[in-house]
C-alpha positions as a printed NumPy array, in Angstrom:
array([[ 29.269,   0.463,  24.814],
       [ 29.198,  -2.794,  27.057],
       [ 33.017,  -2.855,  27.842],
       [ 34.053,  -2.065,  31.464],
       [ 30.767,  -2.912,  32.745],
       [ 30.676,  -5.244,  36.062],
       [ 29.296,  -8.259,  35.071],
       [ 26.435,  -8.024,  38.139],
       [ 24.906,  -5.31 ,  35.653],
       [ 24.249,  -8.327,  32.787],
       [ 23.047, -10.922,  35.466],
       [ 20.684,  -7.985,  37.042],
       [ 19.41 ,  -6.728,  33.909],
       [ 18.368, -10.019,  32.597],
       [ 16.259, -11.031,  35.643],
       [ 14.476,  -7.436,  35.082],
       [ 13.971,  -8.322,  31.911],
       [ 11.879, -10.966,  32.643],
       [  9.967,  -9.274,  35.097],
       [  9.206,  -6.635,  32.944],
       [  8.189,  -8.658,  30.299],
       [  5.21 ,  -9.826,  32.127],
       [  4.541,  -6.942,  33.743],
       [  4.369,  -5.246,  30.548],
       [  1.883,  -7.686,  28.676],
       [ -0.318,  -7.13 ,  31.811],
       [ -0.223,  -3.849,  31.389],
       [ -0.789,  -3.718,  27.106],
       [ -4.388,  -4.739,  27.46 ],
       [ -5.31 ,  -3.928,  31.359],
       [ -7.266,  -0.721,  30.555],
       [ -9.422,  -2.624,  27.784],
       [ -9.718,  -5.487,  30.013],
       [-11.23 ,  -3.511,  32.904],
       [-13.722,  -2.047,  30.355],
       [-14.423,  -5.611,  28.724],
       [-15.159,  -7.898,  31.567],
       [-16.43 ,  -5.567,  34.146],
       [-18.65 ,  -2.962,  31.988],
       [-16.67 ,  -0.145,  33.368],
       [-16.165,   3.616,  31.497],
       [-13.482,   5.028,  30.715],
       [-13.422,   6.99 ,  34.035],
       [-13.661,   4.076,  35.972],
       [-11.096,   2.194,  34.181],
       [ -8.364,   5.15 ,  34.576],
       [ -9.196,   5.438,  37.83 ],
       [ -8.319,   2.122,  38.832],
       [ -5.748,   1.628,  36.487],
       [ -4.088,   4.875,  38.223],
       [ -4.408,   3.819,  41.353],
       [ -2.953,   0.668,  40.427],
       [  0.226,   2.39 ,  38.796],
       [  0.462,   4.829,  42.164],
       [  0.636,   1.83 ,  43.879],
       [  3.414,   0.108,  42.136],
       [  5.327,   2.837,  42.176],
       [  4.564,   3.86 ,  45.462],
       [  5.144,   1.11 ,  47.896],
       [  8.924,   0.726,  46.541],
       [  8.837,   3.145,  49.503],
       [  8.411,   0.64 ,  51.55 ],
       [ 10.177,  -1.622,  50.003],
       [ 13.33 ,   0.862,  50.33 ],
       [ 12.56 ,   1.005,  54.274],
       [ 12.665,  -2.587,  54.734],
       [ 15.423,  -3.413,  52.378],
       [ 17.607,  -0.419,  54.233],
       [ 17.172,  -3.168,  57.573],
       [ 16.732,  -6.468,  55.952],
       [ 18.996,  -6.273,  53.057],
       [ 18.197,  -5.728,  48.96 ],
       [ 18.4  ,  -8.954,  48.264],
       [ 16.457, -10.833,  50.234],
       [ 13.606,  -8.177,  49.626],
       [ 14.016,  -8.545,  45.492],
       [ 13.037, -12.601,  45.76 ],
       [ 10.291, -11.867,  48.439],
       [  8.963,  -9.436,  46.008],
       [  8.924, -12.178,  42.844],
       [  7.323, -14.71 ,  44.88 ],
       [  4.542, -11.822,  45.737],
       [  4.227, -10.652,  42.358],
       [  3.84 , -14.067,  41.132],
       [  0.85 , -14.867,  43.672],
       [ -0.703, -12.   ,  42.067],
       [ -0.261, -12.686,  38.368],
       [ -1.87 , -16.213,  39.386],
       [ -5.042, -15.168,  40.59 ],
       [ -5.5  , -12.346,  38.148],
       [ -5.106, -15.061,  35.509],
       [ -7.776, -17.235,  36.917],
       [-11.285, -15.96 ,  34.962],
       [-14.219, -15.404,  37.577],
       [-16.497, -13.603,  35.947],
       [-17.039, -10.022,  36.186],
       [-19.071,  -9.685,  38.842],
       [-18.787,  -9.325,  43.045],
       [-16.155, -12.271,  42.811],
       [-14.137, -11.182,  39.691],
       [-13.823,  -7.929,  40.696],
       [-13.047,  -8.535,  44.437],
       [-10.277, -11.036,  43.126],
       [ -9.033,  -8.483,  40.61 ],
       [ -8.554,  -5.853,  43.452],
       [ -6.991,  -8.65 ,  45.395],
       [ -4.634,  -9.393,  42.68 ],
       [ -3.479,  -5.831,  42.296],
       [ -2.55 ,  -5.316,  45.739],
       [ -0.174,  -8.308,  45.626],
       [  1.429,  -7.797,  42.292],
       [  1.774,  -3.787,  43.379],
       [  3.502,  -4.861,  47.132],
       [  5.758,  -7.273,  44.944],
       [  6.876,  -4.886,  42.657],
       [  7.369,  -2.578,  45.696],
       [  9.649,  -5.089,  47.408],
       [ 11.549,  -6.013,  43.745],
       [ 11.867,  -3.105,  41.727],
       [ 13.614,  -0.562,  43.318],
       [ 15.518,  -2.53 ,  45.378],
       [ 17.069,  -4.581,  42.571],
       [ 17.956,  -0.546,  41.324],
       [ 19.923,  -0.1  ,  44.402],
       [ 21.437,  -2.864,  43.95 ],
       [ 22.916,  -1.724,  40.52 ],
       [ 24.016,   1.488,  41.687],
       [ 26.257,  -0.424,  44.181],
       [ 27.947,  -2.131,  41.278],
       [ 29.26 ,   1.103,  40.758],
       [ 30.22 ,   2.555,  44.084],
       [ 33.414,   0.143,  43.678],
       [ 35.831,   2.972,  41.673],
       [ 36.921,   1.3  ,  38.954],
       [ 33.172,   1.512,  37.402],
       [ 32.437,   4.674,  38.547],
       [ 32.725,   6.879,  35.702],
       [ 30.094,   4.47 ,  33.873],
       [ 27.313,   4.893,  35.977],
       [ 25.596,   6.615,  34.075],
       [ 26.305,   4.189,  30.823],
       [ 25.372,   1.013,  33.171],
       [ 21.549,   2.507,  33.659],
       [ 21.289,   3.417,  30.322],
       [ 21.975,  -0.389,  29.597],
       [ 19.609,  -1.509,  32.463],
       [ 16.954,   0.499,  31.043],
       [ 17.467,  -0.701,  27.473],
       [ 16.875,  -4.274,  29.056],
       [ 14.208,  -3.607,  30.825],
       [ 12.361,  -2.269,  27.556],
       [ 13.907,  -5.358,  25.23 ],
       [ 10.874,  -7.148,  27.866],
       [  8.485,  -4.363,  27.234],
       [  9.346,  -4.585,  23.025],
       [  7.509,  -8.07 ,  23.066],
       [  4.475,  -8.184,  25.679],
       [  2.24 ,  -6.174,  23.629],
       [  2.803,  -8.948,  20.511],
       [  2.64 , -11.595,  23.044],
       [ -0.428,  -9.875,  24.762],
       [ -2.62 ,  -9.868,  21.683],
       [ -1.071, -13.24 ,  20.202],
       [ -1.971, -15.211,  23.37 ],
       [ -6.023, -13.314,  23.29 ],
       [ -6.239, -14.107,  20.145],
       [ -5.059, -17.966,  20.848],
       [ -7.802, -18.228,  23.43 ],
       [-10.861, -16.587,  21.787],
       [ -9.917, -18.784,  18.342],
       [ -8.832, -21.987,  20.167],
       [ -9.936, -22.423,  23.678],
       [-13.593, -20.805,  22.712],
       [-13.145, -17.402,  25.197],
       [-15.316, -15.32 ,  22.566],
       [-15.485, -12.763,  25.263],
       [-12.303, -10.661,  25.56 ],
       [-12.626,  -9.64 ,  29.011],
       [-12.356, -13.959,  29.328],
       [ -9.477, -14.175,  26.835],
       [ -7.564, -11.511,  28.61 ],
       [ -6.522, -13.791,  31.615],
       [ -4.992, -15.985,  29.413],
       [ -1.97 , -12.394,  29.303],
       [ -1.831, -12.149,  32.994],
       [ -0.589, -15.878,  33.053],
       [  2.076, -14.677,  30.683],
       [  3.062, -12.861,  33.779],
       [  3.485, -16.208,  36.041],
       [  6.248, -17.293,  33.614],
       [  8.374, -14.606,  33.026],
       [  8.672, -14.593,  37.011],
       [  9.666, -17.724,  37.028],
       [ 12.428, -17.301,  34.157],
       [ 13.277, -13.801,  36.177],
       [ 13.869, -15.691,  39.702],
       [ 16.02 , -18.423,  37.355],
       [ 18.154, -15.86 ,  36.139],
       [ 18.995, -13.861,  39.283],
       [ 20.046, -17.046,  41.611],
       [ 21.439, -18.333,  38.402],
       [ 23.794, -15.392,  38.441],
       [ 23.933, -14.275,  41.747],
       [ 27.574, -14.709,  42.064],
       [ 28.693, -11.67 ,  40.338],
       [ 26.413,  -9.243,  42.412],
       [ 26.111, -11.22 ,  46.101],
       [ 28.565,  -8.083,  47.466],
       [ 26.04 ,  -5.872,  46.584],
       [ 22.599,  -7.387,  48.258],
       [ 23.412,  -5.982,  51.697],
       [ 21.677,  -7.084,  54.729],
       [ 23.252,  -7.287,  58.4  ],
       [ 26.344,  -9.265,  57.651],
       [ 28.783,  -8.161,  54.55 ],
       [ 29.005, -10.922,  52.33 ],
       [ 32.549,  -9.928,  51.236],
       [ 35.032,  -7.64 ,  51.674],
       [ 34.754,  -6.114,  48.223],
       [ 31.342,  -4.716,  50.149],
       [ 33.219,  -3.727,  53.09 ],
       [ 35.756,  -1.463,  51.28 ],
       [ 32.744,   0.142,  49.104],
       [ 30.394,   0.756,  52.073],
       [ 33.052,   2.439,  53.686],
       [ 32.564,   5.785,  52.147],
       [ 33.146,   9.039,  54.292],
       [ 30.351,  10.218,  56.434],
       [ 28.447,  13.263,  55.539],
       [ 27.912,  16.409,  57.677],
       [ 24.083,  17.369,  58.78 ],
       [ 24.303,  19.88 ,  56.353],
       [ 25.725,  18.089,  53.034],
       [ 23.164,  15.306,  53.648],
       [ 20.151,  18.28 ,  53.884],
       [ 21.603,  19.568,  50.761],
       [ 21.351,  16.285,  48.85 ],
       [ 18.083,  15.274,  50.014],
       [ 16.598,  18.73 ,  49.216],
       [ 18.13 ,  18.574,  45.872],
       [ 16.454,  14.618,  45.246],
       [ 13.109,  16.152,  46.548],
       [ 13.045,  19.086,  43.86 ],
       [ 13.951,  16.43 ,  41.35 ],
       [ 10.81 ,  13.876,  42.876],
       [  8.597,  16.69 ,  42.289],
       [  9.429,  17.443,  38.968],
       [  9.024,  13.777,  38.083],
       [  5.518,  13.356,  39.264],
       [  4.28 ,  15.133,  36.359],
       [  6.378,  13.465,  33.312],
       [  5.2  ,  10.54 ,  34.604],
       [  1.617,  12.001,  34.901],
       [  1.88 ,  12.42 ,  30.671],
       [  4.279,   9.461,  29.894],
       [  1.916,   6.969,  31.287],
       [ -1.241,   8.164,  29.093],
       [  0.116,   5.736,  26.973],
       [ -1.748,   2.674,  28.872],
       [ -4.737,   5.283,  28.955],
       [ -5.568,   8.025,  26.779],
       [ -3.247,   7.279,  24.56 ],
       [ -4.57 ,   3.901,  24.203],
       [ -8.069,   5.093,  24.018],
       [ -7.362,   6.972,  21.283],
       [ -5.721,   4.213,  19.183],
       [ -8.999,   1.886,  20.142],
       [-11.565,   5.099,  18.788],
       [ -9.651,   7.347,  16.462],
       [ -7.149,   5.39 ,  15.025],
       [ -7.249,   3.618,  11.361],
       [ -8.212,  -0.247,  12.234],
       [ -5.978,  -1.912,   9.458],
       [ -2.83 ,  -1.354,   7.394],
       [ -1.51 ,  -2.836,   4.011],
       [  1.15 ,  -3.785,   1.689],
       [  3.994,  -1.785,   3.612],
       [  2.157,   0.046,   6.004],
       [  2.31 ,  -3.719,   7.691],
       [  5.615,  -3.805,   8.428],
       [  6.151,  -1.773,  11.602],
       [  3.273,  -4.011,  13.336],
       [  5.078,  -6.836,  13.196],
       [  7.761,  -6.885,  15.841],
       [ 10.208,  -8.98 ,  13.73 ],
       [ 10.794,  -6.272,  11.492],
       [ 11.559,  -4.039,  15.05 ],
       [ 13.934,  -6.677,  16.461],
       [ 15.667,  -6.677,  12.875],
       [ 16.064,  -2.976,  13.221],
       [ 17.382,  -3.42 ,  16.557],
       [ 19.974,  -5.84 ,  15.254],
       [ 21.063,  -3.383,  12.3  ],
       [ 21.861,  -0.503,  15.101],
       [ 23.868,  -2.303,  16.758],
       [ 25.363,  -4.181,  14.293],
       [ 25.932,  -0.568,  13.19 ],
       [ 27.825,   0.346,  16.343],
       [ 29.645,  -2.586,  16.589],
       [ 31.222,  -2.131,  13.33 ],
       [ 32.624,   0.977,  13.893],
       [ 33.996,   0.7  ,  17.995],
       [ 35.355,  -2.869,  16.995],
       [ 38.876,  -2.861,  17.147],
       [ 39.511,  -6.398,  15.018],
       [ 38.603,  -7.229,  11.348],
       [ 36.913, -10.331,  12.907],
       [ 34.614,  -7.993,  14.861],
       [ 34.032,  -5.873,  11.705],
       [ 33.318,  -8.628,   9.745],
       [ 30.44 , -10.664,  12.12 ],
       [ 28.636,  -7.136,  12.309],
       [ 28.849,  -6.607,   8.99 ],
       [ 27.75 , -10.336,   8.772],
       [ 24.694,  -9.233,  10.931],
       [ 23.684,  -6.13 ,   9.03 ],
       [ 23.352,  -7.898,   6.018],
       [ 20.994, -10.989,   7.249],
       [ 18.738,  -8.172,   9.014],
       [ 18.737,  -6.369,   5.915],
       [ 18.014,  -9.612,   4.26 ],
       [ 14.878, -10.308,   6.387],
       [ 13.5  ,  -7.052,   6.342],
       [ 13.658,  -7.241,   2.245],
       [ 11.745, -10.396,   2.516],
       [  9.194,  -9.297,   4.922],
       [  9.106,  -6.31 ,   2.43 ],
       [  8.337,  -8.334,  -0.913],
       [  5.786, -10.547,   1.099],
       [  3.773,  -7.359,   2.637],
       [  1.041,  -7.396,   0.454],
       [ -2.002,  -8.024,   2.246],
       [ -3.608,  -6.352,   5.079],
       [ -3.207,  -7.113,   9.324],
       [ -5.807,  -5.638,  11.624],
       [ -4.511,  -2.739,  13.983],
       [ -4.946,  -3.538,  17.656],
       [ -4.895,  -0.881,  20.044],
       [ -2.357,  -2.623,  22.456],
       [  0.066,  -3.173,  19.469],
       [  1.124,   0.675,  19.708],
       [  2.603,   0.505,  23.031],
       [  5.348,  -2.125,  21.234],
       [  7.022,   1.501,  19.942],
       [  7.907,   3.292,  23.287],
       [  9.92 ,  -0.193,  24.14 ],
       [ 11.662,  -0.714,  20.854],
       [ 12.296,   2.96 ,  20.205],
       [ 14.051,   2.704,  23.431],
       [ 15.959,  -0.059,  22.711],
       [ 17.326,   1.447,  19.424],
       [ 17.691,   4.516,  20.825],
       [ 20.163,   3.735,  23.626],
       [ 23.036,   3.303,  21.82 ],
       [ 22.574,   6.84 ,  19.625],
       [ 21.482,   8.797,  23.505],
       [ 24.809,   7.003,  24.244],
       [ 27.276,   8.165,  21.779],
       [ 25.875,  11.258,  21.668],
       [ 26.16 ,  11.914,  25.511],
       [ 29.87 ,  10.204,  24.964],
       [ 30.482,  12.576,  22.392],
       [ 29.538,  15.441,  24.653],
       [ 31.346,  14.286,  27.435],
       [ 34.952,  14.43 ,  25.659],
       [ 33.742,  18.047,  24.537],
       [ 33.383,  18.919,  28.311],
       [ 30.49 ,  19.859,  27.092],
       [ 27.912,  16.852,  28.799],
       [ 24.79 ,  18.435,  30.442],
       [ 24.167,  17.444,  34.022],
       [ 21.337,  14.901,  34.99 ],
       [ 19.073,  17.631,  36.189],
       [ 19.416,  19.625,  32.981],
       [ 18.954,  16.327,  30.979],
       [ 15.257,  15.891,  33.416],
       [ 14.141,  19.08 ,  32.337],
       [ 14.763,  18.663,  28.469],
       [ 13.209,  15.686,  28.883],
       [ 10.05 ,  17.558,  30.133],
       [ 10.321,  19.99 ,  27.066],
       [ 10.621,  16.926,  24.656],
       [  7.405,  15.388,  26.541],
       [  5.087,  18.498,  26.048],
       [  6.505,  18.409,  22.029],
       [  4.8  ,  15.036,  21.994],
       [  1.292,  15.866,  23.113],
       [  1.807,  18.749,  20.361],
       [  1.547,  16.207,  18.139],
       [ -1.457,  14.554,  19.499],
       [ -2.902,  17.971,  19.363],
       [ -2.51 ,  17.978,  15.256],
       [ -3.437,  14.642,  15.264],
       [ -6.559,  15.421,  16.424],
       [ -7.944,  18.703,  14.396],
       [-11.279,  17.982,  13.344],
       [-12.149,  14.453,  15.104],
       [-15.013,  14.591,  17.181],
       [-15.179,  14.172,  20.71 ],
       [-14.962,  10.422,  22.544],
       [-18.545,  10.992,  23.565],
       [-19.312,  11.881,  19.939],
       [-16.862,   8.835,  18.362],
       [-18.755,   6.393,  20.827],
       [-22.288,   7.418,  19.955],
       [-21.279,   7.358,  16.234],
       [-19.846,   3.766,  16.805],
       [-23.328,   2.684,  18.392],
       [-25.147,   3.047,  14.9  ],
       [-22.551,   0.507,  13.174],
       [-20.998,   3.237,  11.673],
       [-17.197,   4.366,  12.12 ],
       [-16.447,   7.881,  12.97 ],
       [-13.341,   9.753,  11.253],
       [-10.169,   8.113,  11.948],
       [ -6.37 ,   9.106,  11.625],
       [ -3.193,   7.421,  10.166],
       [ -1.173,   5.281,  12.774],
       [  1.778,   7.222,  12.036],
       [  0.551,  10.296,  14.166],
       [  0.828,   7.764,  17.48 ],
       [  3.795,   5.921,  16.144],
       [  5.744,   9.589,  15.889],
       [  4.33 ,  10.498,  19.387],
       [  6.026,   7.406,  20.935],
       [  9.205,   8.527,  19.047],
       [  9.166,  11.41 ,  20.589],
       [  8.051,  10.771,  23.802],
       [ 10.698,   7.886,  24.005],
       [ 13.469,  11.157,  23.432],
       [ 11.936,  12.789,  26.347],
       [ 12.195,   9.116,  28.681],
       [ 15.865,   8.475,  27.597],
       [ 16.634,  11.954,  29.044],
       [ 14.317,  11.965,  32.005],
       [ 14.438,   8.213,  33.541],
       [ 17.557,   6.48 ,  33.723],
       [ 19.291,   9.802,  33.985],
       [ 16.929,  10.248,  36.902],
       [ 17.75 ,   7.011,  38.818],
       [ 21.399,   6.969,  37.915],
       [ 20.955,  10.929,  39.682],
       [ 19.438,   9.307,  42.701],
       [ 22.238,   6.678,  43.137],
       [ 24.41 ,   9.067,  43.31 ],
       [ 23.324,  11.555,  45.12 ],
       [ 21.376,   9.638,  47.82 ],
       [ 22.963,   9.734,  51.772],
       [ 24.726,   6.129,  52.042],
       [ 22.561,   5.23 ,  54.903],
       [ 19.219,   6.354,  52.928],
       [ 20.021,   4.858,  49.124],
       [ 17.147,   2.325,  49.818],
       [ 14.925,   5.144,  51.079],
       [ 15.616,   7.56 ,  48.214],
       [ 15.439,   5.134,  45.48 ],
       [ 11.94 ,   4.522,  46.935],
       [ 11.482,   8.448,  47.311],
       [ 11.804,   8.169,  43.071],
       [  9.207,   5.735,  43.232],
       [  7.005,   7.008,  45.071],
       [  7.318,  10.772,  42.78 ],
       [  6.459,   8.27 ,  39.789],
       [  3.504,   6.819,  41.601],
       [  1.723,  10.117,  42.205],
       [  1.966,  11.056,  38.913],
       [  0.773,   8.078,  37.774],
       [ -2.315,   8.258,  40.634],
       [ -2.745,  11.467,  38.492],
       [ -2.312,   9.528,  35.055],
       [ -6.708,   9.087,  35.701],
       [ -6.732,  12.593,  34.795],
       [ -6.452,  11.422,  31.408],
       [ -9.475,   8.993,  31.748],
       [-11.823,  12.294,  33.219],
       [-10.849,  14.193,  30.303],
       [-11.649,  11.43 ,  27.982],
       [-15.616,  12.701,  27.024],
       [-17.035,  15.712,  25.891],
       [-14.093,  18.047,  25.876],
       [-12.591,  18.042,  22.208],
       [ -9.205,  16.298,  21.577],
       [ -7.453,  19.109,  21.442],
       [ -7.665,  20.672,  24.785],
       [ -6.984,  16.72 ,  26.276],
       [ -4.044,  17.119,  25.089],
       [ -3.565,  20.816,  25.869],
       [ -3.723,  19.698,  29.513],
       [ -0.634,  17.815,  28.884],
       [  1.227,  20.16 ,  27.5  ],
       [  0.947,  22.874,  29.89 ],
       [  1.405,  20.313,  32.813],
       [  5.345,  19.474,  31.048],
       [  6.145,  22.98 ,  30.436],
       [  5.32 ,  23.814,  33.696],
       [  7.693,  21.438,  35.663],
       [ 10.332,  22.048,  32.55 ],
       [ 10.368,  26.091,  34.023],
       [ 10.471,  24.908,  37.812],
       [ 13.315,  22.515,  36.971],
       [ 15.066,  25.334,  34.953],
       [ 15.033,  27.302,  37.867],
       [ 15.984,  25.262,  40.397],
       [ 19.259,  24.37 ,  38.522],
       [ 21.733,  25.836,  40.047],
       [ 20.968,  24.332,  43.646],
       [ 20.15 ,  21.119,  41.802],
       [ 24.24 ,  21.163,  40.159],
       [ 25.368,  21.843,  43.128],
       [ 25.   ,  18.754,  44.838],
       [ 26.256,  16.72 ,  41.679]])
């Protein structure tokens, strides 16, 4: 699974990793903190928590532009030191007043133009590992692996998120969360600074790829010269990456109700405690310990030396080992927090990567592999199957309006088993592995030489209006029953799954 790969795909990863680590535990309690500290509903809160996600998936536009002129590089570190700025002043707590709020909106600008500047750009620049030929037949396997990394930082920020509130309301005396939440957001300021480590740490086995005026090696030179295309073939591609942007806005529009709806409804509907073994996926030990017994698995098997066998097997056995510990000691109870769920979409992906991997492998000897686009629009169908879920979740639970009023009185409304939202994540995590790095691995590809920065932004930008349009979820979150929340969702994936399905054939075409 990681042999072949150009080393520039480790080094890039890693400083991702970090980045997305903090961005992540910003994002695990961002909803509830702009409902804590500033008093706002939950319309209110989605709407600026959508307009913050359009925007940091937007201005990667931007960031595409300027990188196209100024080189990837140099716009990735701009970005960190932006993003950092950001992460800084939201951490600072100033009330929630004129001055919080103002400084809040400040903050979200600069951590959404530094993501611009970082995000997609650093993409690009993994893509260009693998115009050199001898790694081009593992493109697709090389974003598969960037993604995993990127979620190995999103597995732990909603753990370190709660662990680090927690710290400061028991510790530091911030009884109010909207006060203890800061105390996240400066999570944020060092990951960047382990992120920026990392990438000049590194830098050496991916320099050829930063671009920029002056080619920093010939290895560049001989992969930049690729043949021109006509007028014509470069209409076709572009056409073909706009159809695809499209279809994207919307499985972003449901994916991302998990900082939202999603999350509302493990704050109001969901069961507030587990015991005895009903602990053990909440604690992201026993996660990483599954994590290490999958690909312990996989090693085992692909390793061509008894040695090899023998440390994975060595592996296995100690994660089995803790896990049968953590078993015998789960007898007491842990209180549910609502930001712990979004730990499964990460760690699902994580374990996932390696079965989407072999399977697509698998396929791929068969001749039987389907193309990127087809792979986008079984994601969509996978997508709407998870909000079908939701949608038996929630027969007979009231309304939020109804929950909330209840809650008023003291008094706790019906609530469901956390497995219902655990087995959504599962299953919206099958739909992301098909959809998202297939998606950017499509746009590497396909992209005109001299646009690659401007396409890879085009992506973003699809992702950021449908997560401008992720507030939809936040409207709908009041008097309309569960059900038809949900419903919403579920018409909205089956609708782009049908476009993409028939826009196939021009779609292959240009693979």
């Amino acid at each position: 699974m990681f042999e072949g790969q150009p080393k520039g795909l480790f080094a890039l990863a890693l400083a991702n990793t970090g980045e997305r680590f903090g961005y992540y535990t910003m994002i695990a309690v961002f909803a509830l903190f702009l409902r804590a500290n500033f008093g706002f509903d939950a319309g209110w809160a989605g709407e600026i928590y959508g307009d913050f996600l359009m925007l940091v998936y937007f201005l990667p536009i931007l960031g595409g532009i300027m990188a196209d002129k100024f080189g990837f590089g140099r716009m990735v570190t701009i970005g960190i030191v932006i993003m950092f700025l950001g992460y800084l002043l939201l951490s600072i707590p100033l009330g929630g007043k004129g001055l919080g709020i103002a400084a809040m909106l400040v903050a979200l600008v600069l951590i959404s133009f530094g993501t611009g500047l970082f995000k997609g750009n650093l993409q690009v620049m993994v893509g260009n590992l693998y115009d050199d030929p001898q790694y081009a037949d593992k493109r697709d396997a090389g974003f598969s692996l960037f993604y995993m990394a990127i979620n190995i930082g999103a597995l732990f920020a909603p753990t370190a998120a709660i662990k680090i509130t927690e710290y400061a309301q028991t510790h530091l005396g911030y009884t109010a969360p909207g006060e203890a939440y800061h105390f996240a957001f400066a999570v944020a300021c060092a990951s960047l600074i382990l992120s920026i480590a990392i990438y000049y740490a590194f830098r050496g086995t991916f320099r050829h790829t930063e671009g920029g005026k002056k080619k920093t090696d010939d290895k560049m030179s001989a992969v930049a010269a690729e043949p021109e295309l006509t007028k014509e073939e470069t209409k076709q591609r572009i056409v073909a990456l706009c159809l695809v942007f499209a279809v994207v806005i919307f499985f972003w529009m449901a994916f991302h109700q998990n900082g939202l709806s999603l999350t509302y409804f493990a704050d109001e509907f969901t069961q507030k405690s587990a015991s005895g073994v009903h602990t053990m996926p909440f604690d992201v030990i026993n996660l990483v310990m599954v994590i290490f017994i999958v690909y312990a698995g996989f090693s085992f098997f692909q390793s061509k030396t008894q040695k090899g066998k023998g440390i994975s097997a060595l592996i296995v056995l100690a994660a089995l080992a803790v896990l049968i510990y953590k078993y015998t000691k789960a007898t007491g109870s842990v209180d549910i927090s609502a930001p712990i769920f979004q730990q499964f979409n990460p760690f699902y992906v994580v374990a996932l990567t390696p079965v989407s991997m072999a399977i697509f492998a698998y396929l791929a000897n068969k001749g039987k592999e389907p193309s990127a686009p087809r792979k986008i629009a079984y994601g969509m169908l996978v997508a709407g199957a998870a909000f079908l879920v939701m949608m038996f979740a929630s027969q007979g639970l009231n309304t939020p309006n109804e929950q909330a009023a209840i809650a008023e009185t003291g008094e706790l409304g019906p609530l469901v088993s956390p497995y219902w939202l655990i087995s959504t994540y599962l299953i919206l995590t099958f739909g992301e592995l098909l959809l998202s790095p297939m998606g950017i691995s499509f746009v590497s590809k396909v992209a005109p030489p001299k646009y690659k920065g401007l396409m890879m932004g085009g992506w973003f930008g699809a992702t950021a209006i449908g997560n401008k349009l992720v507030s939809v979820g936040g409207y709908l979150w009041g008097d309309l029953p569960l059900w038809l929340v949900w419903g919403v969702f579920i018409a909205v994936c089956l609708a782009a799954a049908v476009f993409m399905f028939a826009m196939m054939k021009r779609l292959e075409k240009v693979c």
